[in-house]
DOTORMAR-908491 format. One line per field, with one value per atom (N, C-alpha, C): residue number from 1; atom name; x, y, z. Coordinates in steps of 0.02 Angstrom, whole numbers, plus 50000, padded with zeros to 5 digits. Layout:
BEGIN
n	(NUM|...)
atom	(CA|...)
X	(X|...)
Y	(Y|...)
Z	(Z|...)
END
This chain:
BEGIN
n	(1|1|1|2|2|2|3|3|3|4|4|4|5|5|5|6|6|6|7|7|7|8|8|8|9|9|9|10|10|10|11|11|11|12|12|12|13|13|13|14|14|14|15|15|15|16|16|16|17|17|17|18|18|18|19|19|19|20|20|20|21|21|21|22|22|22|23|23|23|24|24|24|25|25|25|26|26|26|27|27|27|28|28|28|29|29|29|30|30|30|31|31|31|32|32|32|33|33|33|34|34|34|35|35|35|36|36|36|37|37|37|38|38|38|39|39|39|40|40|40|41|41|41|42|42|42|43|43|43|44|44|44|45|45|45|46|46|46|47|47|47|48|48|48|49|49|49|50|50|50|51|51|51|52|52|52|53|53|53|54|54|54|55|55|55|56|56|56|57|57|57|58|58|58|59|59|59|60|60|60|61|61|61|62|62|62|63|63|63|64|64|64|65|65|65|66|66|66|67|67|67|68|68|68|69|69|69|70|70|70|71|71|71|72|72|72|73|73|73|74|74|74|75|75|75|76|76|76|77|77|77|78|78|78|79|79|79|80|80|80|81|81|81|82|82|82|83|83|83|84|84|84|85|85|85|86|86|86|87|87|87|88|88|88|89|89|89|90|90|90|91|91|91|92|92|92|93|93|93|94|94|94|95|95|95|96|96|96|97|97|97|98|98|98|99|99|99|100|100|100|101|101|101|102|102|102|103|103|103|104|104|104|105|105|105|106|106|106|107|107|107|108|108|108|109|109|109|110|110|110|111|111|111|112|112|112|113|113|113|114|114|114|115|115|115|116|116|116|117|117|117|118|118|118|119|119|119|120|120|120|121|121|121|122|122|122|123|123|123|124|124|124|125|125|125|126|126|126|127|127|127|128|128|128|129|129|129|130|130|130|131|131|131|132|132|132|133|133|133|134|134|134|135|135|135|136|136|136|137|137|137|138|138|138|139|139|139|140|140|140|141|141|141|142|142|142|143|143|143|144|144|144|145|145|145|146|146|146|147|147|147|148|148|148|149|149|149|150|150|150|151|151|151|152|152|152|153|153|153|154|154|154|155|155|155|156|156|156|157|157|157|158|158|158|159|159|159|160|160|160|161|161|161|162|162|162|163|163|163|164|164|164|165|165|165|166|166|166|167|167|167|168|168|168|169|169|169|170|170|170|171|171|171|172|172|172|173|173|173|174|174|174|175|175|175|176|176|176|177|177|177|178|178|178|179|179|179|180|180|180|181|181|181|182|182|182|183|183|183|184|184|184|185|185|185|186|186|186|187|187|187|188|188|188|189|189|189|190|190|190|191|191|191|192|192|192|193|193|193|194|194|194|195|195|195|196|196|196|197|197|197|198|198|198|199|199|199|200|200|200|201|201|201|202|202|202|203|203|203|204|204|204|205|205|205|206|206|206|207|207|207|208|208|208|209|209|209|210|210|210|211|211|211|212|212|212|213|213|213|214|214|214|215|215|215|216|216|216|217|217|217|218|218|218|219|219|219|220|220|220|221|221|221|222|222|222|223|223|223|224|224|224|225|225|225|226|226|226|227|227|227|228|228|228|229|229|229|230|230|230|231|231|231|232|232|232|233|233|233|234|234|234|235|235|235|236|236|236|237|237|237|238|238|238|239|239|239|240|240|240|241|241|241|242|242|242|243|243|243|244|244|244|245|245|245|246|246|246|247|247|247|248|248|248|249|249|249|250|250|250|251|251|251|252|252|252|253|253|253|254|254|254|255|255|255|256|256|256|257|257|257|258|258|258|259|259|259|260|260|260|261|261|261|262|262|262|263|263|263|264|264|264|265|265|265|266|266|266|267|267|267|268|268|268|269|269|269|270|270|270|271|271|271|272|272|272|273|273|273|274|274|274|275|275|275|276|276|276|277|277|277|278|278|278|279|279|279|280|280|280|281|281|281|282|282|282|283|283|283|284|284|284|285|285|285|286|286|286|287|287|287|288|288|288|289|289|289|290|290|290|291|291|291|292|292|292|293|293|293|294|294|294|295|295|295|296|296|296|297|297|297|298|298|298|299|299|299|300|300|300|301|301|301|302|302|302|303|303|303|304|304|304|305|305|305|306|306|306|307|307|307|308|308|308)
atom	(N|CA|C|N|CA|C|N|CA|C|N|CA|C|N|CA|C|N|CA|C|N|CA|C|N|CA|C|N|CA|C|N|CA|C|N|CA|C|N|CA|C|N|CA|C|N|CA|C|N|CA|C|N|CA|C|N|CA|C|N|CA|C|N|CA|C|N|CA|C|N|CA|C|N|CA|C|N|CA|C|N|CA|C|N|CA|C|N|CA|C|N|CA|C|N|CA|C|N|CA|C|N|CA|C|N|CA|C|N|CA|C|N|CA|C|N|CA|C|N|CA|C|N|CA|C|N|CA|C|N|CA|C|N|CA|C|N|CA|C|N|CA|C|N|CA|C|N|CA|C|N|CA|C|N|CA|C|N|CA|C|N|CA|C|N|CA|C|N|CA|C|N|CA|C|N|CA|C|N|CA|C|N|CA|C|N|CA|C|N|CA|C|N|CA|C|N|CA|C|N|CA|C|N|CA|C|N|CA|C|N|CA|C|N|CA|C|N|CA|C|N|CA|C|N|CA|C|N|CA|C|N|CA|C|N|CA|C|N|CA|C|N|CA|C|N|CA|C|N|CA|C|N|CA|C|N|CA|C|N|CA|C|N|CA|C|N|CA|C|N|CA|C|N|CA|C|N|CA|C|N|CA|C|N|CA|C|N|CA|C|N|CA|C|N|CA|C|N|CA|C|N|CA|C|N|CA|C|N|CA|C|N|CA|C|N|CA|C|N|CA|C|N|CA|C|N|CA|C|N|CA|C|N|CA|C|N|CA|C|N|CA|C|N|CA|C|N|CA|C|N|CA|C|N|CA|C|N|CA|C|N|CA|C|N|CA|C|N|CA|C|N|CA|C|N|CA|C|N|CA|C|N|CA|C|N|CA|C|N|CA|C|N|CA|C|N|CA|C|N|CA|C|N|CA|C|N|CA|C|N|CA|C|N|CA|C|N|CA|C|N|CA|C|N|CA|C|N|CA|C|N|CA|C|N|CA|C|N|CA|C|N|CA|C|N|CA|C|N|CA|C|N|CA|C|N|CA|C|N|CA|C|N|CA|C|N|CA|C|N|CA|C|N|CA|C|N|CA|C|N|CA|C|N|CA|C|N|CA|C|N|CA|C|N|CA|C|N|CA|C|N|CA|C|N|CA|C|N|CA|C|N|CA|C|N|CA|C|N|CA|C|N|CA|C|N|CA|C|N|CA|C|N|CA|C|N|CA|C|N|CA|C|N|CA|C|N|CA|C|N|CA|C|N|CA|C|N|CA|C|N|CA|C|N|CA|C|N|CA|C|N|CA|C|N|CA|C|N|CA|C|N|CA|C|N|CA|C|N|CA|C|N|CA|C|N|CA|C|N|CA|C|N|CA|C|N|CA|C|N|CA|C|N|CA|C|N|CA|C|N|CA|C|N|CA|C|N|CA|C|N|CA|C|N|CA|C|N|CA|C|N|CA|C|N|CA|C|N|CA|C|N|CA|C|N|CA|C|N|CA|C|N|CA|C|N|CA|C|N|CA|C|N|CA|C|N|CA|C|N|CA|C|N|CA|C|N|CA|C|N|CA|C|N|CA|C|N|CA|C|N|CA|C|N|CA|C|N|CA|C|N|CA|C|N|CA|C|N|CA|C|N|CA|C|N|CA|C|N|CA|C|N|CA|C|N|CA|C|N|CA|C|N|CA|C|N|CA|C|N|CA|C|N|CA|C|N|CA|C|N|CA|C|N|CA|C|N|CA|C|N|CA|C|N|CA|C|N|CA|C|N|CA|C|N|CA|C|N|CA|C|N|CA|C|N|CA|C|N|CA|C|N|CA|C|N|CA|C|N|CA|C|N|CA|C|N|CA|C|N|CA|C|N|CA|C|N|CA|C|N|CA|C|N|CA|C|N|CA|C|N|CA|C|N|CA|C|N|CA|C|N|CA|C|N|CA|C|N|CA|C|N|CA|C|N|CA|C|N|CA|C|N|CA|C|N|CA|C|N|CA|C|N|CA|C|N|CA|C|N|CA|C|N|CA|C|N|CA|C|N|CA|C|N|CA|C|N|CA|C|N|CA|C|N|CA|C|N|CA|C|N|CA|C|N|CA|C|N|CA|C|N|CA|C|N|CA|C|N|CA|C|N|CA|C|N|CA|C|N|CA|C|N|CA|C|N|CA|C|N|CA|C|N|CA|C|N|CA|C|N|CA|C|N|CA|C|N|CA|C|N|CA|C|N|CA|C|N|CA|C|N|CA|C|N|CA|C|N|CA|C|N|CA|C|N|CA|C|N|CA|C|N|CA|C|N|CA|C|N|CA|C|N|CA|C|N|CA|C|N|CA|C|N|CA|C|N|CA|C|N|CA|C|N|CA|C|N|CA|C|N|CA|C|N|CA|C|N|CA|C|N|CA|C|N|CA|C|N|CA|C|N|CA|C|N|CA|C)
X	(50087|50082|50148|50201|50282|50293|50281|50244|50225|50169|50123|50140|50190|50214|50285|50303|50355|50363|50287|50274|50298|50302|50353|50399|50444|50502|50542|50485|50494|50492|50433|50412|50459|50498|50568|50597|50628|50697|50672|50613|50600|50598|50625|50623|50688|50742|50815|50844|50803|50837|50780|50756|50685|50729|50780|50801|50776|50761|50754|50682|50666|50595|50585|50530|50500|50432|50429|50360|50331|50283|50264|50316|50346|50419|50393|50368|50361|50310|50309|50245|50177|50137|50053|50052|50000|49973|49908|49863|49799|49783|49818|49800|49867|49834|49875|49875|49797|49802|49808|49857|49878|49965|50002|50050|50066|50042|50066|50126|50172|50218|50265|50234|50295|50296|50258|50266|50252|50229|50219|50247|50301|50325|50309|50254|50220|50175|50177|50107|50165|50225|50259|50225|50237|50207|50144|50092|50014|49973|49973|49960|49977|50024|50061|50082|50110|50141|50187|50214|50275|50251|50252|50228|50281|50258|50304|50259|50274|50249|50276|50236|50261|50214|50230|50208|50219|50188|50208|50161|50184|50141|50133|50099|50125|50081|50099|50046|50063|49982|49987|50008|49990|50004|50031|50062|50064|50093|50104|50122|50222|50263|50318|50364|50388|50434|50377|50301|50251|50294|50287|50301|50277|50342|50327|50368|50328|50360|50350|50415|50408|50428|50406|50390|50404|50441|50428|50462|50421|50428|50420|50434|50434|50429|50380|50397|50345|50369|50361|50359|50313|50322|50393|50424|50470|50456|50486|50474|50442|50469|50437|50393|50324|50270|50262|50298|50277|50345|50377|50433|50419|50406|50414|50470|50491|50525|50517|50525|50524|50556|50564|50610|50576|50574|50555|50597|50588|50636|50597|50621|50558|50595|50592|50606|50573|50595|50527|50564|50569|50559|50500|50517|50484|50513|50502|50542|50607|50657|50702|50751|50720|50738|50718|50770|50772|50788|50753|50745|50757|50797|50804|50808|50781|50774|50765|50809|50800|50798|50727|50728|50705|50750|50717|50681|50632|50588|50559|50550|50537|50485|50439|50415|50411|50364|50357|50294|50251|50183|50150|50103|50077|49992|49981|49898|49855|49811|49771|49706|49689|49616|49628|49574|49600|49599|49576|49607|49627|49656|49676|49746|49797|49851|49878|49929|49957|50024|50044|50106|50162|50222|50264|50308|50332|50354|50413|50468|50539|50572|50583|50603|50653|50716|50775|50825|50860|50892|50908|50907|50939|50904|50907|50871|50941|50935|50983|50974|50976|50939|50974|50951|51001|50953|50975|50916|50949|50943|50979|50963|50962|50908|50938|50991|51030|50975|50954|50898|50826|50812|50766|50758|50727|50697|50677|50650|50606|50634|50703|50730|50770|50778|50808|50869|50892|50958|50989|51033|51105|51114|51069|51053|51127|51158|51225|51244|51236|51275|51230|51168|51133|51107|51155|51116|51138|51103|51133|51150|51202|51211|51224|51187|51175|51191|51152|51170|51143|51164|51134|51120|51042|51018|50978|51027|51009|50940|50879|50833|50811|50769|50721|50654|50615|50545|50525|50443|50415|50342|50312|50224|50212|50130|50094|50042|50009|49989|49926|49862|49815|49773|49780|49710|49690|49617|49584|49579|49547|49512|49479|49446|49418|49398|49457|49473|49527|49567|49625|49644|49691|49719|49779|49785|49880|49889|49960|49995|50059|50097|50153|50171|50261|50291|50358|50363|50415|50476|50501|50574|50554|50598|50581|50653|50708|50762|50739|50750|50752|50812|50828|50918|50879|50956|50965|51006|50973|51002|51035|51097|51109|51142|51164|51184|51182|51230|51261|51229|51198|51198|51223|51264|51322|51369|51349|51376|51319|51266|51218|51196|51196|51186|51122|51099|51042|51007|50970|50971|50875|50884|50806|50802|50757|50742|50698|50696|50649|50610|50540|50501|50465|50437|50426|50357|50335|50273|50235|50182|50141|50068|50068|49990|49957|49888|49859|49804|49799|49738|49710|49657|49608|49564|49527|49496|49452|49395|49310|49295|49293|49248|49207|49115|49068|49023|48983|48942|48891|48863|48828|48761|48779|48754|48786|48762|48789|48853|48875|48931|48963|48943|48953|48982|49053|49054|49065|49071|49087|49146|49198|49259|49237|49247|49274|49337|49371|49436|49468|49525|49536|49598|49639|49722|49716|49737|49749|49842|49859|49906|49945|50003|50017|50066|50089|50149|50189|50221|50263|50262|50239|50249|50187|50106|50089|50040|49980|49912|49911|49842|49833|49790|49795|49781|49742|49668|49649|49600|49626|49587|49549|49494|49425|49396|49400|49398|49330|49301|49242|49245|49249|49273|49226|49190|49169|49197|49187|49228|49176|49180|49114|49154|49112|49136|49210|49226|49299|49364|49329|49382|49403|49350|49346|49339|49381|49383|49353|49316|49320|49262|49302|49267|49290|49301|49296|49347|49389|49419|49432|49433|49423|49461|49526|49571|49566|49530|49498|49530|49500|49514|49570|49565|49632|49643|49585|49598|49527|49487|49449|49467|49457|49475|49430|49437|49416|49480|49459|49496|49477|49515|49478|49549|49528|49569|49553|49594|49570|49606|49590|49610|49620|49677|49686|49680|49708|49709|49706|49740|49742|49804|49864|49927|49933|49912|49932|49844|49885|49831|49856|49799|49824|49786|49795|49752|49793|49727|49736|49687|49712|49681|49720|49662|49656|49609|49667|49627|49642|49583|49608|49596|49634|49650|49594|49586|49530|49565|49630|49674|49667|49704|49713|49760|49796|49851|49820|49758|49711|49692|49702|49686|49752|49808|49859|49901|49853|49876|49814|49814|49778|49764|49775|49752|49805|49806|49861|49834|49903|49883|49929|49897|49925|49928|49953|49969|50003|49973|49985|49988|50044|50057|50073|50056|50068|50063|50113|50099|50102|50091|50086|50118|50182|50207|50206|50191|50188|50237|50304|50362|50346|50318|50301|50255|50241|50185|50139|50099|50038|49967|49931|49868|49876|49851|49849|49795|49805|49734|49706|49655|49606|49541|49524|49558|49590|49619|49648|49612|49596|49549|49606|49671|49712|49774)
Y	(49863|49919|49930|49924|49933|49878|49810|49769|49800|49814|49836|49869|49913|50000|49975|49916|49898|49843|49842|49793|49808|49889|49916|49885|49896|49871|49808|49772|49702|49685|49696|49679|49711|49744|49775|49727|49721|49663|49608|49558|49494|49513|49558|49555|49558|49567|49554|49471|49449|49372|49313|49344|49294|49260|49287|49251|49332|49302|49353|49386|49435|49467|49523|49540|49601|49613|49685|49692|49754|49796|49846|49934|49969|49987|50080|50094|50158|50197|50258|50285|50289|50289|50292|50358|50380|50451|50465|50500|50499|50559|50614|50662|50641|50602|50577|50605|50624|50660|50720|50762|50842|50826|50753|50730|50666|50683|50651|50619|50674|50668|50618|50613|50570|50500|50473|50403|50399|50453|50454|50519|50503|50563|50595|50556|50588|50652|50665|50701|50788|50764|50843|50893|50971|51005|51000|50958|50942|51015|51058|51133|51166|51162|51231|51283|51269|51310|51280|51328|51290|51284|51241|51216|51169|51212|51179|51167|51102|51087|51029|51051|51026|50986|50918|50878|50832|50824|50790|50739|50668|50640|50598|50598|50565|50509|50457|50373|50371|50339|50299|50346|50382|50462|50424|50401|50380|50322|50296|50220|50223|50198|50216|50184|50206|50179|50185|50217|50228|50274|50249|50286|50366|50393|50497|50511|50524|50541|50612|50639|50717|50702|50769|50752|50824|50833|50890|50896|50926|50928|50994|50979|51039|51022|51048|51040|51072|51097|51144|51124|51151|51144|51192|51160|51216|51258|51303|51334|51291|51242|51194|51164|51187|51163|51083|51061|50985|50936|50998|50959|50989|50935|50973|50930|50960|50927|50930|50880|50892|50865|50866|50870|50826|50765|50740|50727|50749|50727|50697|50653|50601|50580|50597|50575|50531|50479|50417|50382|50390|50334|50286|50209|50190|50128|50125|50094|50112|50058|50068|50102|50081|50097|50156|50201|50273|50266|50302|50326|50375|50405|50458|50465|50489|50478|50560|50559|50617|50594|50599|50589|50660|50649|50695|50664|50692|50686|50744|50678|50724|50666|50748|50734|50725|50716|50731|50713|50761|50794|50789|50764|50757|50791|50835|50839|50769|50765|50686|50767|50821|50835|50906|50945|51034|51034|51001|51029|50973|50914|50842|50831|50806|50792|50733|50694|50623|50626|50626|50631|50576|50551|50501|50523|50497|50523|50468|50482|50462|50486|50414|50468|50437|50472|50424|50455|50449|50458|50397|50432|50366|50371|50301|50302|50287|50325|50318|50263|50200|50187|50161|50168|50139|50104|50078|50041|50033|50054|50039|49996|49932|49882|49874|49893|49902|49932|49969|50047|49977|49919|49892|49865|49855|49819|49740|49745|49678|49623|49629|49582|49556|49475|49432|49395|49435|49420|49451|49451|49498|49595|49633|49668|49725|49714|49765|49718|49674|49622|49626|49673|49668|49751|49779|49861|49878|49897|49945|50007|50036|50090|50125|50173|50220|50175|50147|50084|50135|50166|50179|50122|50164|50115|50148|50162|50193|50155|50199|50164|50223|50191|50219|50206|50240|50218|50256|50236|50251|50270|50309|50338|50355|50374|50395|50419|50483|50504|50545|50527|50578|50613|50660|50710|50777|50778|50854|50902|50970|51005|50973|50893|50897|50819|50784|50690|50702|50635|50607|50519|50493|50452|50426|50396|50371|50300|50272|50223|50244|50204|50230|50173|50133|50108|50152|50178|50233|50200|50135|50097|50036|50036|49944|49902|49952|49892|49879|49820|49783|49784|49814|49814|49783|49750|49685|49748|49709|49740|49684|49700|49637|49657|49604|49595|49559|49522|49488|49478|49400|49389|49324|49336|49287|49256|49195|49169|49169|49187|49197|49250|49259|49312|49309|49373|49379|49453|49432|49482|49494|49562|49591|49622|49642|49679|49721|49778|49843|49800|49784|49764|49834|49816|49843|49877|49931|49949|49986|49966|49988|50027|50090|50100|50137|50127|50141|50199|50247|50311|50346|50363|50411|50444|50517|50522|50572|50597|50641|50719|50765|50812|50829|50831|50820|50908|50932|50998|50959|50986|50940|51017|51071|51126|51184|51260|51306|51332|51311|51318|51262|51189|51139|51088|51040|51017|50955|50869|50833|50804|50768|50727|50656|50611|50539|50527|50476|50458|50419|50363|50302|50288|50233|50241|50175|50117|50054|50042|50013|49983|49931|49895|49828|49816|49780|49785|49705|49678|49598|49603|49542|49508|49530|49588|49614|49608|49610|49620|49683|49682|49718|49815|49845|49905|49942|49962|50027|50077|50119|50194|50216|50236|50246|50343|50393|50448|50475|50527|50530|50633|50695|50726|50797|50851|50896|50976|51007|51075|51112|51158|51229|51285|51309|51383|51385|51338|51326|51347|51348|51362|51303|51267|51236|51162|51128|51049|51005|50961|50925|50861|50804|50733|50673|50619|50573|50515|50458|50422|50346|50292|50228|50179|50150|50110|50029|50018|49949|49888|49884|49848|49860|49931|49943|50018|50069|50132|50179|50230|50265|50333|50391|50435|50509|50575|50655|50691|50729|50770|50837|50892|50947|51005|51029|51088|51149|51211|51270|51305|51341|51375|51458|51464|51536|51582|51585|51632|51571|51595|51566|51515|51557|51517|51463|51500|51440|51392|51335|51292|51278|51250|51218|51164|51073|51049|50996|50962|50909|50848|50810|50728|50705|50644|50630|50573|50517|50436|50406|50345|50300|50227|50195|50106|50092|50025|49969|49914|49904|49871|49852|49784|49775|49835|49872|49933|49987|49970|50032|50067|49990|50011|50028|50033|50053|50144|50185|50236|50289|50358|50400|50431|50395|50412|50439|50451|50477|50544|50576|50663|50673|50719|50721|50789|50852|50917|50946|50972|50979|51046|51098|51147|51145|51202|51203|51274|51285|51368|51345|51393|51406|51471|51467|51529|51515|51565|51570|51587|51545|51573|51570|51513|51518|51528|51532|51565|51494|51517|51466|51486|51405|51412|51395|51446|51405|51350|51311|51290|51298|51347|51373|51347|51328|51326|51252|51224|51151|51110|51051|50984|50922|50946|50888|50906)
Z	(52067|52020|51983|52021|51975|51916|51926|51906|51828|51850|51775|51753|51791|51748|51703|51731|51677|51628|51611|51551|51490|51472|51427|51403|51471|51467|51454|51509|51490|51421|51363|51303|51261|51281|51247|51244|51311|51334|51284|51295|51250|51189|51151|51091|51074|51127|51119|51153|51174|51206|51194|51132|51116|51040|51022|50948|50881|50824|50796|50788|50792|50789|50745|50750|50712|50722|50743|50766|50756|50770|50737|50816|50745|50800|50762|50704|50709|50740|50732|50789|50777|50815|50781|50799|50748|50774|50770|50787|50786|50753|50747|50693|50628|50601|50543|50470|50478|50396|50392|50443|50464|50466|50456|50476|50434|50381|50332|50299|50295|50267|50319|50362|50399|50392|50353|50318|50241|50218|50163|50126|50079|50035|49996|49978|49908|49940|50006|50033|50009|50001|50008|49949|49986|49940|49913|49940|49912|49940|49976|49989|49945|49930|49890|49919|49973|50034|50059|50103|50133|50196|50227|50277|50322|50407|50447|50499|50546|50581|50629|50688|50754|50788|50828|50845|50894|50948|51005|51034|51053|51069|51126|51175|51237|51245|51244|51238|51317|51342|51423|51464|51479|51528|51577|51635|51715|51688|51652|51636|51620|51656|51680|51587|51563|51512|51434|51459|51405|51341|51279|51207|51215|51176|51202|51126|51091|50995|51004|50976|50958|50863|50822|50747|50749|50694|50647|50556|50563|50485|50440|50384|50319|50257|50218|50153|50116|50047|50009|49937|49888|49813|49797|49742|49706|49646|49622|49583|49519|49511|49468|49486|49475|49503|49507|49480|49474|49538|49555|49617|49683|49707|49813|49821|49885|49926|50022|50059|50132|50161|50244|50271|50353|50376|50439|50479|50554|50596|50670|50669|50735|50791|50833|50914|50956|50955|50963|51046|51101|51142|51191|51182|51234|51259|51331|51370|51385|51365|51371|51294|51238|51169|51165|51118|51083|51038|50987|50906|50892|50835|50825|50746|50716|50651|50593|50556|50489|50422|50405|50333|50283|50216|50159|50126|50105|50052|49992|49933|49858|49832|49797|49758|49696|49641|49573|49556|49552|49548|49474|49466|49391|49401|49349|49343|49334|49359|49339|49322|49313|49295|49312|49314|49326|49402|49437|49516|49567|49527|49550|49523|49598|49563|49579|49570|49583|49603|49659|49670|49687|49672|49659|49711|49783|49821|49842|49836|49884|49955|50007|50054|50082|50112|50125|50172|50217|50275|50319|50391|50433|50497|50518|50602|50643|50721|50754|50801|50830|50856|50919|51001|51069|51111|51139|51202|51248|51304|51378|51428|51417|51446|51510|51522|51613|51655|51613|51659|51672|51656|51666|51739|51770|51831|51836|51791|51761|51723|51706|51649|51678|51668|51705|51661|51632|51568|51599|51595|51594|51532|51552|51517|51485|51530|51521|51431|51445|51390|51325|51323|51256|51249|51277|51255|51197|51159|51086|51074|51078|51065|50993|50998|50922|50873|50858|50784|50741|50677|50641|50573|50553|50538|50467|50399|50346|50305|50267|50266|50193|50167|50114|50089|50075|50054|49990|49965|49915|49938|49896|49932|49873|49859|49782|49856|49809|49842|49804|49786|49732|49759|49763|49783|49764|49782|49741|49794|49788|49854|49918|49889|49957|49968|49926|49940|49927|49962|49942|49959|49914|49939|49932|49973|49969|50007|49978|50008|49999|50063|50056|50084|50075|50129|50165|50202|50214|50204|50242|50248|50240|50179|50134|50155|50197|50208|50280|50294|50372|50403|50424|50449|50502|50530|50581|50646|50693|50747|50779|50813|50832|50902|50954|51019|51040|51083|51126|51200|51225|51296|51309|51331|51361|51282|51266|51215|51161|51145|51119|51087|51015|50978|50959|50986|50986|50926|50863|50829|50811|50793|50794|50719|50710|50629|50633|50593|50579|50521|50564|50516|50457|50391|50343|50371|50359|50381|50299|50278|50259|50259|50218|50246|50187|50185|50133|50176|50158|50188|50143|50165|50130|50151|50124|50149|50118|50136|50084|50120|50106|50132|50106|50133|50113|50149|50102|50162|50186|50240|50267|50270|50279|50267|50252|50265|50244|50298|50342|50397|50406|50404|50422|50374|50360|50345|50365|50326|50368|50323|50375|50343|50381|50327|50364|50335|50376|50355|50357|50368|50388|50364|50381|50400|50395|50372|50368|50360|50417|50435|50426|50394|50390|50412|50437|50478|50479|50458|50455|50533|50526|50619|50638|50640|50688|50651|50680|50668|50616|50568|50531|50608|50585|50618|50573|50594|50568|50587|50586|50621|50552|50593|50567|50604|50560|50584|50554|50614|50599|50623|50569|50599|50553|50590|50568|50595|50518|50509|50503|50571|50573|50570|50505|50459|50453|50418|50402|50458|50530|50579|50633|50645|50698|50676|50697|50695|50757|50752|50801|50778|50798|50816|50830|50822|50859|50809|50854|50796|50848|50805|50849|50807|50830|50803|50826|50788|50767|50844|50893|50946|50992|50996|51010|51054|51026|51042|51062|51082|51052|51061|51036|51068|51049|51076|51018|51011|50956|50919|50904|50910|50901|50867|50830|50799|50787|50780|50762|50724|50680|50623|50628|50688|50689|50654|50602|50531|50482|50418|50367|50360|50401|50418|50502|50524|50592|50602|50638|50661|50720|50755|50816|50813|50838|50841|50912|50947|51003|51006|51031|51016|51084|51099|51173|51162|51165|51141|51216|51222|51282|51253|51289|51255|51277|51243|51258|51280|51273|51301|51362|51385|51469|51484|51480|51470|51491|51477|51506|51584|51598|51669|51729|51690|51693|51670|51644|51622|51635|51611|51599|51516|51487|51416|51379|51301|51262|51244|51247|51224|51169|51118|51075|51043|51053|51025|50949|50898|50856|50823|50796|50803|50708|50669|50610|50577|50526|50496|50429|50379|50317|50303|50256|50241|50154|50134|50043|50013|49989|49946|49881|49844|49792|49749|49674|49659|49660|49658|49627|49678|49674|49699|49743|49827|49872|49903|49918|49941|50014|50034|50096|50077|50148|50197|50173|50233|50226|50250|50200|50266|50254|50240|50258|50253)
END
């Protein structure tokens, strides 16, 4: 069982004494289109509120060195209706590697129709990044000799982002530079790369009756080095308070989802996926808690309730 609990870790270590790599390194999330902005810039200010929100995510419950992302974020239109700006900050470890990452992001907002807009989004900051591969069990290198400490690792991206009351869609790539990580085992320089991640999403709200609506939705993934990824969301809103349904990441994941719409300003929502993976029979499932408000500084239209 110790064994299996530190496959993590291991698949860390070989990506520092394997030569150069790149593999898929930012976080997944399963309530993604409530958490937008964290790969995509263009999503800032698409409410018309200022909006803050909190996010935590625990992958492989019981599984020893399993991925645990904390997220939060902000962002708001400005007085110039056609500029937002926001604000992400991501706490990402697994295994033996830690992430620590702050990016800003801006928009610039165009009408495409009377209640459709197109947004042109930039986002840019730095990742902190350390790995302590000493703390491993399982690695049969000399690990003291390849740990990284706080490399920072400056990065920038681009996102477009169009949507009405009740579709949207977007692509975004968040970080288009690959910085090189590099380290030393024995006489052997051994270097890694932040592969490029892309993703294209979208998604419909449809009535299905007079209380009931339905959303589908979907998240397509691209990642250099890694299999293509995509989550497929299947999710209904009763009397504009209550969220809940179901989402399944293409050979990889299934899970439910459920949210609630306290007032007009706070939400709460939770998601609770389990692998299809061999990994599976190794953990208790991923939990995922999602906390959000709406405060109104500026004028305009707000949009109520929210289906994204």
């Amino acid at each position: 069982m110790k064994r299996a609990q530190d496959i993590a870790g291991v698949l860390l270590a070989m990506m520092f004494v394997t030569g150069t790599t790149s593999a898929q390194q930012d976080p997944m999330y399963s309530q993604y289109m409530f958490n937008t902005l964290a790969f995509n810039p263009a999503y800032a200010g698409s409410a018309n509120v200022f909006t803050v929100m909190a996010l935590s995510r625990h992958q492989w419950v019981g599984f020893d060195g399993a991925p645990a992302t904390q997220t939060i974020l902000a962002h708001s239109p400005l007085k110039a209706e056609n500029l937002a700006l926001g604000f992400t900050a991501i706490n990402d470890k697994i295994g033996a590697s830690h992430q620590t990452s702050a990016f800003a992001d801006f928009a610039y907002r165009i009408r495409t129709g009377e209640d459709t807009r197109l947004s042109f989004g930039l986002k840019g900051g730095v990742n902190i990044y350390q790995a302590d591969l000493a703390s491993l069990t399982s690695v049969e290198v000399d690990p003291a000799k390849v740990n990284v400490s706080g490399q920072l690792l400056p990065n920038f991206g681009f996102g477009l982002y169009w949507h009405g009351p009740r579709y949207y869609l977007g692509a975004s790539a968040p970080k288009l530079l690959e910085n090189k990580l590099d380290a030393v085992n024995g006489n052997v320089l051994v270097t890694a790369s932040e592969a490029r991640h892309y993703f294209l999403i979208g998604g419909y709200v449809m009535d299905l009756g007079r209380d009931i609506k339905f959303k589908p939705a979907f998240m397509l993934r691209a990642v250099e080095g890694a299999p293509l990824s995509l989550d497929l969301n299947a999710n209904f809103l009763l009397r504009d308070r209550i969220w809940f349904g179901a989402m399944y990441r293409l050979g990889n994941a299934f899970g439910l989802m459920g949210q609630y719409q306290v007032n007009d300003q706070l939400r709460v929502g939770y998601a609770f996926d389990l692998t299809t993976t061999r990994v599976g029979a190794y953990n208790a499932g991923t939990h995922e808690i999602m906390l959000s408000y709406d405060l109104r500084f500026v004028k305009g239209k707000t949009i109520s309730p929210r289906y994204f």
